[in-house]
KERO-515712 format. One record per residue: residue number from 1; x, y, z of N, C-alpha, C in turn. Coordinates in nm, 3 decimals. Layout:
% residues N
 base      nX      nY      nZ     caX     caY     caZ      cX      cY      cZ
  NUM       X       Y       Z       X       Y       Z       X       Y       Z
...
% end
This chain:
% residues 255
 base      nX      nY      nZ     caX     caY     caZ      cX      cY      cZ
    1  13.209  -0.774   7.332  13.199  -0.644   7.265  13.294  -0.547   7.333
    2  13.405  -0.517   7.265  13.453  -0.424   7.322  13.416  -0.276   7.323
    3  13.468  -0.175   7.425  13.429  -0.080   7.447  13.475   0.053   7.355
    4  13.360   0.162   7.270  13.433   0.218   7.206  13.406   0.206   7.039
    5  13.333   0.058   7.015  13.302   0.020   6.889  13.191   0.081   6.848
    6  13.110   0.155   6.876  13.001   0.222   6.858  12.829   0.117   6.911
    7  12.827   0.065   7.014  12.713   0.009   7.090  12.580   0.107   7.083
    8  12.641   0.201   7.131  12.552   0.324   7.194  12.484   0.373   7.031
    9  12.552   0.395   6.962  12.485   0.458   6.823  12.405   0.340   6.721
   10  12.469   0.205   6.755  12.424   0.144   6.668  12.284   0.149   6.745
   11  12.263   0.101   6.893  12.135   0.071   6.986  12.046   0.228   6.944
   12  12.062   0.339   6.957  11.977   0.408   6.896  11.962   0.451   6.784
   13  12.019   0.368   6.722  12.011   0.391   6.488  11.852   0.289   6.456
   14  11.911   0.129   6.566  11.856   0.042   6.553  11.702   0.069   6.638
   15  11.663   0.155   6.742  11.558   0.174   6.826  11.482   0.279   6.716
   16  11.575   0.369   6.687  11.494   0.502   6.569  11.423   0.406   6.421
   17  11.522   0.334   6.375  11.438   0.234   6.243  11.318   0.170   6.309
   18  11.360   0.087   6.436  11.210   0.053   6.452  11.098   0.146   6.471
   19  11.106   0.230   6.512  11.028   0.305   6.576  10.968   0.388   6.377
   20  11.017   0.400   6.317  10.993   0.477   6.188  10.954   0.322   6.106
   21  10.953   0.222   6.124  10.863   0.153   6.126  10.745   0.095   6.136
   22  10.683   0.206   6.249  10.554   0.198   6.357  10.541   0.134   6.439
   23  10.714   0.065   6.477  10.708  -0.020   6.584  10.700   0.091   6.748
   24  10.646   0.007   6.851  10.615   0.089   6.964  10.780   0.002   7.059
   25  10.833   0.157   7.075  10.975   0.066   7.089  11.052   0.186   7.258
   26  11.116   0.071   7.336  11.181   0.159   7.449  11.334   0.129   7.456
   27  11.419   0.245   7.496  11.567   0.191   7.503  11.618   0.181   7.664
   28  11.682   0.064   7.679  11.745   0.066   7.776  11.830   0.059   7.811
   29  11.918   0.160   7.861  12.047   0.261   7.846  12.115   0.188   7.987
   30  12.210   0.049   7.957  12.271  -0.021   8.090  12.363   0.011   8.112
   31  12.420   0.103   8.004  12.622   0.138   8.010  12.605   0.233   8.195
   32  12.690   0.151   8.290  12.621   0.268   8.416  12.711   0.351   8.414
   33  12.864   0.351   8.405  12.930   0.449   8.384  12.971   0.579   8.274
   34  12.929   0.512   8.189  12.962   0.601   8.054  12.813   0.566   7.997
   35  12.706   0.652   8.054  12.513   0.664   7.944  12.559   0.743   7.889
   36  12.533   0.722   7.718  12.544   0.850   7.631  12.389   0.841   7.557
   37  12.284   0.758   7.586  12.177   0.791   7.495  12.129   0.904   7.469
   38  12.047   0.939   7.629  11.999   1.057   7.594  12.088   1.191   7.520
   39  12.227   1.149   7.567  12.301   1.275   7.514  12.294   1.262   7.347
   40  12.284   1.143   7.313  12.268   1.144   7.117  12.121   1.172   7.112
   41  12.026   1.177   7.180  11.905   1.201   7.134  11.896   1.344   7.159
   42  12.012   1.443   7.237  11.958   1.574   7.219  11.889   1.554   7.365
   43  11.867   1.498   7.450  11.786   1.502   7.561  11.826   1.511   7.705
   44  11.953   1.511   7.715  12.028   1.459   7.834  12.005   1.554   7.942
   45  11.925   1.656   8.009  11.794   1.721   8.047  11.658   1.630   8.084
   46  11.659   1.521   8.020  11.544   1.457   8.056  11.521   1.422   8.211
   47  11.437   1.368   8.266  11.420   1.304   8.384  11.304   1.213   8.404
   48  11.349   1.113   8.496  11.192   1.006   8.528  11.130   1.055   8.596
   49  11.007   1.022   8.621  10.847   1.040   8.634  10.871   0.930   8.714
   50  10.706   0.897   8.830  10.692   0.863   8.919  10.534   0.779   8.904
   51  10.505   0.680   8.954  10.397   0.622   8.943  10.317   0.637   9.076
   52  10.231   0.644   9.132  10.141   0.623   9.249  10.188   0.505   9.299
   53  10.258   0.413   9.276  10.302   0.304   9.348  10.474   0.349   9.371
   54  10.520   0.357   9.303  10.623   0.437   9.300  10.740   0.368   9.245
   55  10.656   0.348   9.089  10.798   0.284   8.982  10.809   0.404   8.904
   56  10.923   0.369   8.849  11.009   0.464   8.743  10.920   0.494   8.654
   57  10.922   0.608   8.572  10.846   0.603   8.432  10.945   0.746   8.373
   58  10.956   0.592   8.270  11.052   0.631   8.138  10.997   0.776   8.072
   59  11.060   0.887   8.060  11.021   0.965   7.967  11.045   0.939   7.805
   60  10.955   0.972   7.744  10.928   0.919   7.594  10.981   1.044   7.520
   61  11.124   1.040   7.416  11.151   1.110   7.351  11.183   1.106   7.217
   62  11.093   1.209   7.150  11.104   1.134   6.986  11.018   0.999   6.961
   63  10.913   1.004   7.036  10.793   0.856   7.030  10.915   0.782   7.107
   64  11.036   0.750   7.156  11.084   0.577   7.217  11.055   0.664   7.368
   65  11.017   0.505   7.436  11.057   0.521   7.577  11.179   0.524   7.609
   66  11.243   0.573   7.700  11.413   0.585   7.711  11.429   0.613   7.874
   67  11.487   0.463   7.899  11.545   0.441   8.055  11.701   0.441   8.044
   68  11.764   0.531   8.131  11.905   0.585   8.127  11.999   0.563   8.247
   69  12.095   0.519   8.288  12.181   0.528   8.411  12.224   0.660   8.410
   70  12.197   0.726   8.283  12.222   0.909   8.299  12.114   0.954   8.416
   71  12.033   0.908   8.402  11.870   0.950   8.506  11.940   0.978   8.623
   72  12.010   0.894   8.689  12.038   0.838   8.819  12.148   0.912   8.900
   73  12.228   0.999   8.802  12.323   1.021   8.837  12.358   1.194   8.803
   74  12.396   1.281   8.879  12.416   1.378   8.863  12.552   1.438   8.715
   75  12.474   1.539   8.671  12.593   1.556   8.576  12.723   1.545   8.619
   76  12.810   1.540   8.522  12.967   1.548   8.546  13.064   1.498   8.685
   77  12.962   1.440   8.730  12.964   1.339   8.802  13.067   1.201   8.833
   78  13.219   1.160   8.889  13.230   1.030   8.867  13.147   0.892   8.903
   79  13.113   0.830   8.866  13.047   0.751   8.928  13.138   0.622   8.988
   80  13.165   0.667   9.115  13.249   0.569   9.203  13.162   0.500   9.290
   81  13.154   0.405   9.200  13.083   0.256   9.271  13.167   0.149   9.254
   82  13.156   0.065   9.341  13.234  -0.071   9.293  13.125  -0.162   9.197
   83  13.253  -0.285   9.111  13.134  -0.324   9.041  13.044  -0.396   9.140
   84  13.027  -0.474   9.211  12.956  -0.561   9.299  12.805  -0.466   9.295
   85  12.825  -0.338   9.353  12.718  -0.311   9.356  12.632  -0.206   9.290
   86  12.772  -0.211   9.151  12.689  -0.165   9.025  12.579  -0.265   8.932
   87  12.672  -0.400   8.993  12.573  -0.453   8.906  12.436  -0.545   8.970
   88  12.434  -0.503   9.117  12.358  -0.491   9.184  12.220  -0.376   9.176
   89  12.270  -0.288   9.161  12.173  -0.159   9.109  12.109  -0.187   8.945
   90  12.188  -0.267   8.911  12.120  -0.291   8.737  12.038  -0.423   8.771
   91  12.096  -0.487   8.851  11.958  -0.601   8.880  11.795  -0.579   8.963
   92  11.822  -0.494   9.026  11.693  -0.362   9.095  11.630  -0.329   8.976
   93  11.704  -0.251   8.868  11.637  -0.210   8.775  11.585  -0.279   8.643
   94  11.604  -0.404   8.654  11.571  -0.529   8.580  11.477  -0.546   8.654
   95  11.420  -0.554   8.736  11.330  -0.579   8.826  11.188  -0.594   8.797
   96  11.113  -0.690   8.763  10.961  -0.640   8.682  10.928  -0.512   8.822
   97  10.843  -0.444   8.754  10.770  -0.357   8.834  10.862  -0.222   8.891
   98  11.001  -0.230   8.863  11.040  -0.103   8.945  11.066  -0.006   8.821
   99  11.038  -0.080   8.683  11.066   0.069   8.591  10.891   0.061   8.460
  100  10.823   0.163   8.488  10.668   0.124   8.431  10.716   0.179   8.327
  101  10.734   0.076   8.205  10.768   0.097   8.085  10.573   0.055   8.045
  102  10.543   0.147   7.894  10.427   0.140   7.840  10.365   0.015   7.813
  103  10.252  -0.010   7.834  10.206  -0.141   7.823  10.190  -0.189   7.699
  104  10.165  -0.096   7.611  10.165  -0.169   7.462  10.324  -0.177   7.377
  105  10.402  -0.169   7.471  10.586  -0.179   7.409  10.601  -0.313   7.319
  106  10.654  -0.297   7.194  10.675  -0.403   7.145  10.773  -0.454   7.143
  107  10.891  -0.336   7.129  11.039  -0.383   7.162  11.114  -0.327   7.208
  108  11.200  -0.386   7.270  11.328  -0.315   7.403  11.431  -0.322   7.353
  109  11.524  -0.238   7.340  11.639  -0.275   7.259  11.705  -0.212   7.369
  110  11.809  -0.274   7.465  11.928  -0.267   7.538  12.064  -0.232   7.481
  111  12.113  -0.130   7.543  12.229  -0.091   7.538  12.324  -0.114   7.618
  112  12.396  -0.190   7.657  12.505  -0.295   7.733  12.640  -0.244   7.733
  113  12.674  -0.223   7.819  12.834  -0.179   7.858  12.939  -0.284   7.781
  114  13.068  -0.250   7.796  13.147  -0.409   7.685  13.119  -0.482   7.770
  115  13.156  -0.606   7.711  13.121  -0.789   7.754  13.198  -0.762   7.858
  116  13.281  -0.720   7.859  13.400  -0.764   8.039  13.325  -0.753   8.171
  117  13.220  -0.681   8.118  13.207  -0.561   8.238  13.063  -0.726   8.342
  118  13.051  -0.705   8.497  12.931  -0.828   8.563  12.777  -0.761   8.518
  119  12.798  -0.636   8.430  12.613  -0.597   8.453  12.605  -0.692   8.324
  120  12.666  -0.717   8.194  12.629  -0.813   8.086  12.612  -0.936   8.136
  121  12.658  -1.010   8.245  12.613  -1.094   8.355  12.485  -1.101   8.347
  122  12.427  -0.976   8.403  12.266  -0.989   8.457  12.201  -0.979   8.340
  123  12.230  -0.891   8.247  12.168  -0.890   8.090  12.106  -1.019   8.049
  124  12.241  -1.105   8.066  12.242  -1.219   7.991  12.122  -1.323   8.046
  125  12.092  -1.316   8.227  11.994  -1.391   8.241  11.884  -1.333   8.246
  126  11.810  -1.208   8.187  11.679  -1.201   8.136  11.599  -1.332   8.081
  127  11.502  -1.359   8.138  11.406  -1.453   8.075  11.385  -1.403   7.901
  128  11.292  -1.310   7.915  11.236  -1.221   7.835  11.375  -1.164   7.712
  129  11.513  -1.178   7.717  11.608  -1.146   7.641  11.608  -1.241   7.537
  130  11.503  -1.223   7.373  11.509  -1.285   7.297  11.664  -1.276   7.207
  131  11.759  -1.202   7.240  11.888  -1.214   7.147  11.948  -1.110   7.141
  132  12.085  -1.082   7.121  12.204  -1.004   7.099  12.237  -0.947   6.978
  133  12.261  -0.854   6.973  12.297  -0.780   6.840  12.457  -0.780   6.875
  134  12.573  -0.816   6.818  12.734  -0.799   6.795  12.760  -0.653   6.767
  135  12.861  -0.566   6.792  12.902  -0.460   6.713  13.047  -0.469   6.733
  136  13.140  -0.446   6.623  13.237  -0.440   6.632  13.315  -0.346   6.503
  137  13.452  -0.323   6.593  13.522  -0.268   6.479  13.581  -0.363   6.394
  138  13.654  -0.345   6.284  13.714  -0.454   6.204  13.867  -0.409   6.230
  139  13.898  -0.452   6.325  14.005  -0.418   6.414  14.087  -0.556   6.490
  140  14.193  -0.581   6.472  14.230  -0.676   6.528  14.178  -0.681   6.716
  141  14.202  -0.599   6.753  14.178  -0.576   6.883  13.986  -0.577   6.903
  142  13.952  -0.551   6.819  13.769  -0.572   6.847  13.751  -0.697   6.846
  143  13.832  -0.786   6.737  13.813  -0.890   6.697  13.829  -1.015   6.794
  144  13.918  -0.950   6.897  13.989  -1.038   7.039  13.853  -1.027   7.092
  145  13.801  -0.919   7.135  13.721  -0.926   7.243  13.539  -0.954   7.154
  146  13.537  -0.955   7.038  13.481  -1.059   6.987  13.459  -1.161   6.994
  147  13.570  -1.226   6.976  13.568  -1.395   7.032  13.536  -1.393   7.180
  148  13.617  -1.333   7.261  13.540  -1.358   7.392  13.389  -1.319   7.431
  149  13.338  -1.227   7.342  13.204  -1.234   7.345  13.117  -1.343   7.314
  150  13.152  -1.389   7.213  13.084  -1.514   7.121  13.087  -1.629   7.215
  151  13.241  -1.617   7.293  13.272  -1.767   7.422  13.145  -1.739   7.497
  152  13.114  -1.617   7.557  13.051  -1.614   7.668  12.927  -1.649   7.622
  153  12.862  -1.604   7.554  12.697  -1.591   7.519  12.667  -1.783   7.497
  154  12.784  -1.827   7.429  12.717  -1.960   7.411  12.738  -2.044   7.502
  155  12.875  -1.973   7.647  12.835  -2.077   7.780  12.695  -2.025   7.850
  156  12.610  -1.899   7.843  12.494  -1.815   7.872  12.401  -1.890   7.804
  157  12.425  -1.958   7.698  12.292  -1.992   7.585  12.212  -1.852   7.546
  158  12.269  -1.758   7.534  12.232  -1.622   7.479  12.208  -1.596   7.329
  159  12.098  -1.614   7.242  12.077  -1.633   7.099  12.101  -1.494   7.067
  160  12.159  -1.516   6.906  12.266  -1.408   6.868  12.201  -1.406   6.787
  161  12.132  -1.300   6.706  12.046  -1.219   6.585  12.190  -1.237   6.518
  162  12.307  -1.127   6.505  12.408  -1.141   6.380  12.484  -1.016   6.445
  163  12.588  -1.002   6.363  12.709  -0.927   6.357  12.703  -0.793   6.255
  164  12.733  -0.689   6.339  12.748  -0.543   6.278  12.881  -0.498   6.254
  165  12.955  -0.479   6.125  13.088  -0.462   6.135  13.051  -0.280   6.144
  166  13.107  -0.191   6.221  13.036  -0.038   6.290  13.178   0.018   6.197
  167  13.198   0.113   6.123  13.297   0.216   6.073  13.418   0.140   6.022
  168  13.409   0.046   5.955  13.460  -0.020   5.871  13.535   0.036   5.766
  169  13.493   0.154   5.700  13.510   0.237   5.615  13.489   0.371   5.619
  170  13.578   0.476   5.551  13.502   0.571   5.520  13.392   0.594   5.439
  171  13.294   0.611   5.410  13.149   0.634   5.325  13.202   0.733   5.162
  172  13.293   0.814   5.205  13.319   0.916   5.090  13.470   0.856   5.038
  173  13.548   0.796   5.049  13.707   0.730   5.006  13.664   0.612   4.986
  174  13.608   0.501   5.073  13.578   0.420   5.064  13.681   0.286   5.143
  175  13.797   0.416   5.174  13.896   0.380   5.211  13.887   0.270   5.410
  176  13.956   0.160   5.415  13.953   0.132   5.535  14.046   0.222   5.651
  177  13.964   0.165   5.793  13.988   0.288   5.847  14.109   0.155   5.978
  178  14.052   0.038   5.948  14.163   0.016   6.048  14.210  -0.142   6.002
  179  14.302  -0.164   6.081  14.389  -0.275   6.044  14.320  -0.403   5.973
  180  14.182  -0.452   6.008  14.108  -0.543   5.934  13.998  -0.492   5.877
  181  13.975  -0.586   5.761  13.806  -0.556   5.665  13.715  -0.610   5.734
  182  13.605  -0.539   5.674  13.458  -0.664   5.667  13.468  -0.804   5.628
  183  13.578  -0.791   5.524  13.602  -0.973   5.503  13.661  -1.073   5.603
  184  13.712  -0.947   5.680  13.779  -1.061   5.815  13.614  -1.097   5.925
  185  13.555  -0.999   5.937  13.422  -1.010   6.010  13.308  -1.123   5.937
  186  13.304  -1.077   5.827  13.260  -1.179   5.732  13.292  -1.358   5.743
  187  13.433  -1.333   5.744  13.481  -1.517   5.766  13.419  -1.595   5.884
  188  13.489  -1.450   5.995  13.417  -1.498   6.173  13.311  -1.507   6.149
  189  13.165  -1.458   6.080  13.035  -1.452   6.095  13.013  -1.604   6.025
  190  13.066  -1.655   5.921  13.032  -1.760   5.874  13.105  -1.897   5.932
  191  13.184  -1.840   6.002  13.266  -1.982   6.092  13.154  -1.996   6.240
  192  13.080  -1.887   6.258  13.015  -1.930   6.390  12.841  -1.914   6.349
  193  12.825  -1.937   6.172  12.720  -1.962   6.116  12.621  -1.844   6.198
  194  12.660  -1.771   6.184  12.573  -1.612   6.238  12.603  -1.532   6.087
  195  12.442  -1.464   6.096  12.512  -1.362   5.961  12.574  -1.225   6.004
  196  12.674  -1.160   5.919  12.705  -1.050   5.916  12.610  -0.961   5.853
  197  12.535  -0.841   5.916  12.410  -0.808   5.849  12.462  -0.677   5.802
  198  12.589  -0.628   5.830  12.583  -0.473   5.770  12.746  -0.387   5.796
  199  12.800  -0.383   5.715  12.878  -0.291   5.721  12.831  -0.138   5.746
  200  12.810  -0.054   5.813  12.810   0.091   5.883  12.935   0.162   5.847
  201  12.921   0.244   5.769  13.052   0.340   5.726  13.098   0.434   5.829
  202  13.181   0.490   5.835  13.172   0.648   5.893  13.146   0.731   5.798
  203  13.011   0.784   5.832  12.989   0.875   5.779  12.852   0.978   5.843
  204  12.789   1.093   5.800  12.742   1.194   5.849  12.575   1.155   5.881
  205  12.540   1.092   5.776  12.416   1.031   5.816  12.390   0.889   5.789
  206  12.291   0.850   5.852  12.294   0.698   5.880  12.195   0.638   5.895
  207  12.054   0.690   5.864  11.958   0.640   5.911  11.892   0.567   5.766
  208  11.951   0.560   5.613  11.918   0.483   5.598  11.958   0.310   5.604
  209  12.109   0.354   5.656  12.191   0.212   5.679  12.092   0.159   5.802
  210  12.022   0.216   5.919  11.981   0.177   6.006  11.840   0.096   5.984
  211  11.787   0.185   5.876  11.662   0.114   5.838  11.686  -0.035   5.765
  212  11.802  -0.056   5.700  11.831  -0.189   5.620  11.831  -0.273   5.786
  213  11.930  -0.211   5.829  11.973  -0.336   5.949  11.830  -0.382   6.018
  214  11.747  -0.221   6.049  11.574  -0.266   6.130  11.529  -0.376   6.070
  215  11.546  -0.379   5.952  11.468  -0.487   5.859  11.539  -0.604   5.882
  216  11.665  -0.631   5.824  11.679  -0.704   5.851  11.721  -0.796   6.037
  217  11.726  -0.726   6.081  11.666  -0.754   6.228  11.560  -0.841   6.252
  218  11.486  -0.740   6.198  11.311  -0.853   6.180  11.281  -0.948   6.111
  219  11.395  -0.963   6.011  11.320  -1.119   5.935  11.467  -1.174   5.954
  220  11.566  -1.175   6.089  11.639  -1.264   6.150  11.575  -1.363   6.208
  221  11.671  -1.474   6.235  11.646  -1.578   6.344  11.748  -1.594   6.421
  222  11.729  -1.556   6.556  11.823  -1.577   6.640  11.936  -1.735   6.648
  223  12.039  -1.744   6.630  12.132  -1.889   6.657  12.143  -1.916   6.817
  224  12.187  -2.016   6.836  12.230  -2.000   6.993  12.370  -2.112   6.977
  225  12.463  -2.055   6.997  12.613  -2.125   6.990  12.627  -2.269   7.078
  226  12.712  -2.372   7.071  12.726  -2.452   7.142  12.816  -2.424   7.233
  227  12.873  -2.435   7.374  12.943  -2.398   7.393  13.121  -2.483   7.401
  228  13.209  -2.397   7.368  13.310  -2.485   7.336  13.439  -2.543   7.446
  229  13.453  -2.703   7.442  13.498  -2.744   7.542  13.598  -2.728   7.631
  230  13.649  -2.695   7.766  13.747  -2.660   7.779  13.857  -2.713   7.741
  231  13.971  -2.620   7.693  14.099  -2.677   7.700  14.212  -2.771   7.766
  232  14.252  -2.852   7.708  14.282  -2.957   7.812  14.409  -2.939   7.795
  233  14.496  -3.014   7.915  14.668  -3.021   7.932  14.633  -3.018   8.075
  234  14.792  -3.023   8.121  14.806  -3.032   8.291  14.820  -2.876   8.318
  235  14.885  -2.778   8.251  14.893  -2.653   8.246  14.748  -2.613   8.297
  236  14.657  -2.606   8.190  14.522  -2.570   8.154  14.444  -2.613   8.301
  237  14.422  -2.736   8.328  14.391  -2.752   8.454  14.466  -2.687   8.583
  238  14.573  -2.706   8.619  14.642  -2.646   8.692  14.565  -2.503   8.726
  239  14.558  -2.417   8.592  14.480  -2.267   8.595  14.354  -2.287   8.679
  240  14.271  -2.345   8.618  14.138  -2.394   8.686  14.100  -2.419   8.808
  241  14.213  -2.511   8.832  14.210  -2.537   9.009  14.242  -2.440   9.059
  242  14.353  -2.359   9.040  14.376  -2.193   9.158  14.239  -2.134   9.120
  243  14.162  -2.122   9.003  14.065  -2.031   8.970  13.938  -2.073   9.026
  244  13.940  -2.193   9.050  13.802  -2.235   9.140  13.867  -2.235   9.300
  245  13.961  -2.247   9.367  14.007  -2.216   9.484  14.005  -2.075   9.526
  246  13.998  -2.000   9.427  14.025  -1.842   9.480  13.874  -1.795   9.445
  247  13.817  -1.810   9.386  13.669  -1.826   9.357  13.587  -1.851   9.469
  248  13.636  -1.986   9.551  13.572  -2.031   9.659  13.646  -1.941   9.816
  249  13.724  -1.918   9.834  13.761  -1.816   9.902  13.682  -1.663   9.889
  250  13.681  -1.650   9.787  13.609  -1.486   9.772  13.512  -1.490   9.791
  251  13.433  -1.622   9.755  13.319  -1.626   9.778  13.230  -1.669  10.014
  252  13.351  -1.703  10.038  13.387  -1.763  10.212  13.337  -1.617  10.254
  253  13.525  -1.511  10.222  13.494  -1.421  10.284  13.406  -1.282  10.272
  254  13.297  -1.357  10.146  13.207  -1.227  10.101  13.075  -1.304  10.194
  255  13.106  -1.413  10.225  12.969  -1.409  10.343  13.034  -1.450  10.474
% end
């Protein structure tokens, strides 16, 4: 998933349908450098609460629970961390017990930084992570880091609900807004037998496109990809061997 495709809006379009559903629903806001939830909910003022044991507790806005890397971090703020032990701090907060989300929660819908980034790493090995939602532009360049999304999740065994093509169009022209259609997203969705569940326009409101996708969300079935074999040649290997040698070095002088 590249960065920029709209993650952040689709994850709270998709948390607000459930929730106007009567589903009992919490978001969890992993982007650590760039949190914009609370700022689309109007809330970015919020703050966590404290338990007698002394876990996190999510403040509830608009009925969702909503856990933020905005929480953590002072406004306007850079956040200069390295990744190592950014995505160290997101594995703390994966943590059963260090964030007291409501006991009757039915669903968690995660908001994930792009695929490049090691915290989709830790995402990915949640027990409890029944499946991935896709978002992309219909953009040649989304479409790259598409495929490398799709590579990763099925060497992860990460089950994939379906594909969101996000501002595809304008809503009022009808007109496309960038170099590829939905029909190009469309082909990819049916070559890796995942459905494409929704074209998302640009446009001003959106919550009933969000309620189609809630739904169909819920009467999805997650796929889980095979993963595909490496490339072979003397070239191809050649890569491999420096990449597991320098791998094993980094790994020497990090202990």
């Amino acid at each position: 998933m590249k960065g920029g495709v709209g993650k952040s809006t689709v994850t709270l379009g998709l948390a607000q349908a459930l929730h106007r559903k009567g589903k009992r629903v919490g978001i969890l806001d992993l982007d650590y450098r760039s949190p914009v939830i609370p700022l689309l909910m109007g809330a970015d003022g919020a703050s966590l609460g404290r338990t007698t044991e002394d876990a996190l507790v999510p403040p509830v806005i608009d009925g969702i629970s909503v856990m933020s890397m905005a929480f953590l971090w002072p406004d306007g703020k850079a956040v200069m961390v390295e990744d190592s032990l950014a995505v160290g701090d997101v594995r703390q907060i994966l943590t059963p017990g260090v964030i007291a989300w409501p006991a009757d929660l039915e669903y968690m819908v995660i908001d994930s930084p792009p695929s490049s980034s090691g915290i989709v790493l830790a995402i990915l090995s949640l027990p409890e992570a029944s499946g991935a939602i896709l978002v992309s532009h219909p953009s040649t360049a989304s479409r790259a880091a598409l495929l490398r999304t799709l590579d990763l999740f099925a060497e992860k065994q990460m089950p994939i609900y379906g594909l969101v093509c996000n501002q595809g169009r304008d809503e009022v022209t009808q007109m496309p807004r960038y170099d590829l259609t939905e029909a190009d997203l469309q082909h990819l969705a049916e070559q890796f037998k995942m459905p494409l569940f929704m074209t998302i326009p640009h446009a001003t409101r959106l919550n009933d496109y969000f309620d189609i996708l809630g739904t169909a969300v819920l009467a999805a079935r997650p796929i889980i990809l095979a993963p595909s074999p490496e490339p072979q040649g003397e070239k191809w290997q050649k890569i491999v061997e420096l990449a597991r040698k320098l791998t094993q070095q980094s790994t020497s002088a990090a202990s």
